[in-house]
N, C-alpha and C positions, 0 to 999 in steps of 0.2 A: 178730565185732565189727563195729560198724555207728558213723555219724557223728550221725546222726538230720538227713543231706540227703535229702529226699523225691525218690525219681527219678521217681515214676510216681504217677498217682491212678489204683487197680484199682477194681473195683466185685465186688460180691457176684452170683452166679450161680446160685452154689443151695447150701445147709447140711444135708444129710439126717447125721441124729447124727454120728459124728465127721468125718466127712467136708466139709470145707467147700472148693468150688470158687471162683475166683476168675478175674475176666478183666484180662486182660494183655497188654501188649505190649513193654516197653523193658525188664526185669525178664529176660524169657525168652530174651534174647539170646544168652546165653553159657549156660542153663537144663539142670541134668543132673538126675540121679534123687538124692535126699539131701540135694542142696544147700537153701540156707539164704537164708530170702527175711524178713524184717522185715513182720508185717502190723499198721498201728497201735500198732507200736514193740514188739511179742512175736514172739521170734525163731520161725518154722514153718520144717518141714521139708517139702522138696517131694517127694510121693510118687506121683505123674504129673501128666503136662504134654502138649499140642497146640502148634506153634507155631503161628502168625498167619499167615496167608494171602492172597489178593487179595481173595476175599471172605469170609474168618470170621476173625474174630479170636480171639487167643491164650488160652489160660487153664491156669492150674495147679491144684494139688490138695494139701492137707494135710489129715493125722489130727491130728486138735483131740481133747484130751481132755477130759471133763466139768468138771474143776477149774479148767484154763485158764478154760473159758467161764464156770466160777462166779468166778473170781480177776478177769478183764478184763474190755472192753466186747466183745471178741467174742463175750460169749455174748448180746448185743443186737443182732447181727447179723441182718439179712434183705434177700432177694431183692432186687438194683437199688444198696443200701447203700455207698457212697465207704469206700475205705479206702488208708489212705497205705500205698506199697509200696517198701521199700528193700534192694538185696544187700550182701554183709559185705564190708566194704572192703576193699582190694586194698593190700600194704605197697606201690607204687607208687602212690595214690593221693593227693590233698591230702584234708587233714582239714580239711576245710570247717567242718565244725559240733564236735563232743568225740566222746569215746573212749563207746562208747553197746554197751551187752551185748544187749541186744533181751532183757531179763528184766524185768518188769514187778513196781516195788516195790509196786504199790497202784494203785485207781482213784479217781481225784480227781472232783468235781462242779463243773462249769462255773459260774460268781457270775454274770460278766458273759466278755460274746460280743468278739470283735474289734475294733477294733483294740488294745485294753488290754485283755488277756486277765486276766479274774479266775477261780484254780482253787482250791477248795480242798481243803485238805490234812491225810489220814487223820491218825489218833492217831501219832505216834512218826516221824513223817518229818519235820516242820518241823525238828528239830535240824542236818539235811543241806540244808536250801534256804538259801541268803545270797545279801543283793543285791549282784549284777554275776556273780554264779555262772552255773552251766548246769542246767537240767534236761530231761528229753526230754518232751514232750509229747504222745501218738497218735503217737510215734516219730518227731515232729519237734525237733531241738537249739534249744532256746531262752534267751535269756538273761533272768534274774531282774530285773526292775527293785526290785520291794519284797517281802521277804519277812515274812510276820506269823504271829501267832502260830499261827493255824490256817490259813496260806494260802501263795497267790504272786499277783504280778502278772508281765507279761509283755508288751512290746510286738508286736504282729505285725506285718509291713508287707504292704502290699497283696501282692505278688508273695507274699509264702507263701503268704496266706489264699488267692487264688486257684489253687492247688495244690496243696493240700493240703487234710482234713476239717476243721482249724481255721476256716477261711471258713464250713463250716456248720454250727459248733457254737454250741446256743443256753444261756441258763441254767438248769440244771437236768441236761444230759445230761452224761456218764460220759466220762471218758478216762482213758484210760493212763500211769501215771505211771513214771518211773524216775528216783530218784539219781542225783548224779555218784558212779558206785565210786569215787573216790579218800577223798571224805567218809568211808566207810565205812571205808577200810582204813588209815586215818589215826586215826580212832576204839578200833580194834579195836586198835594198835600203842601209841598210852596206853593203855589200859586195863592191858595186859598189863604196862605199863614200871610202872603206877601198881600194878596190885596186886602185880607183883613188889617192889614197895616198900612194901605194907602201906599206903599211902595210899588205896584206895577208889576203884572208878569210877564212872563219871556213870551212873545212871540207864538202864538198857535196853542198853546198853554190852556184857555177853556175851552177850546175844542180835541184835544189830544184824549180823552175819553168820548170812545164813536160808540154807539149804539151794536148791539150784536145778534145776529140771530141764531135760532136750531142748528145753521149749517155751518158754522162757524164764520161767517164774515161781518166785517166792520163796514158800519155806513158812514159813508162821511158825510 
């Protein structure tokens, strides 16, 4: 479970098929073999790691599977590429941002770039975006300012955009989207009340809990 607070901006190192490396430094702190790193808001598992040094700096290592990379923007990933990096939160921790699974519902298409973030948004997820809500962004927590029919708006304020890939996302490129789970299992709980009453549910309603894997993505 993760907040969608960016601790770190990693960058890309190198992608040979599953294998995608990553460089790092505040992330690898506390860094073991398994543990669970957030990259652009899809939960990876770390499967080796270097720490940081006087003169080389740190970097980890995850197995990406082919459908992650077809599902999210990491499979637009290359050599040099920013990507927001975040660890699963600690129950002693402040929950800065929302309760965030690092499972990615869908990739959304940037409208417009910073500081009024316009994204929008695939078939069957606007039902879960409302404004003053949460959604996670490239694994950053953000708040909804206007939700439409096919979209979201978002404010960013300078201090995010400069730390995270939101600052260099233009119109037209790919992010990472995730729901607030509570939408979802608020949905899934009428449904069940309504059709144990023979009253009918809304629309996509028992299919709205998708299957999930290790890497954080929903099957649909």
């Amino acid at each position: 479970m993760f907040t969608g607070i960016v601790e770190e901006l990693g960058s890309v190192i190198s992608r040979v098929g599953p294998k995608l490396r990553l460089a790092a430094s505040v992330v690898l702190n506390d860094v073991e073999l398994g543990a669970s790193i957030a990259v652009n808001g899809c939960c990876l598992t770390v499967v080796d790691f270097e720490l940081p040094t006087e003169s080389e700096p740190g970097w980890w290592e995850a197995d990406v599977s082919e459908e992650s990379y077809l599902r999210t923007n990491l499979g637009g990933l290359s050599s040099g590429d920013p990507v927001n990096l975040e660890r699963p939160v600690r129950v002693s921790d402040r929950l800065g941002g929302h309760l965030v699974q690092g499972h990615v519902d869908a990739v959304g298409i940037v409208q417009m770039g910073v500081p009024n973030l316009v994204v929008s948004l695939p078939e069957g997820l606007s039902r879960y975006v409302v404004e003053k809500g949460s959604i996670t962004v490239d694994g950053v927590s953000l708040t909804v300012v206007e939700a439409f029919e096919d979209g979201f708006s978002a404010a960013v304020i300078p201090h995010t955009a400069s730390v995270t890939t939101l600052g260099v996302r233009r119109p037209g490129e790919a992010v990472n989207l995730e729901v607030d789970v509570t939408a979802k299992y608020i949905e899934r709980l009428i449904a069940a009340q309504l059709g144990a009453l023979n009253l009918g549910a809304s629309p996509g309603a028992e299919d709205s809990e998708d299957s999930e894997d290790s890497e954080g993505i929903h099957h649909a």
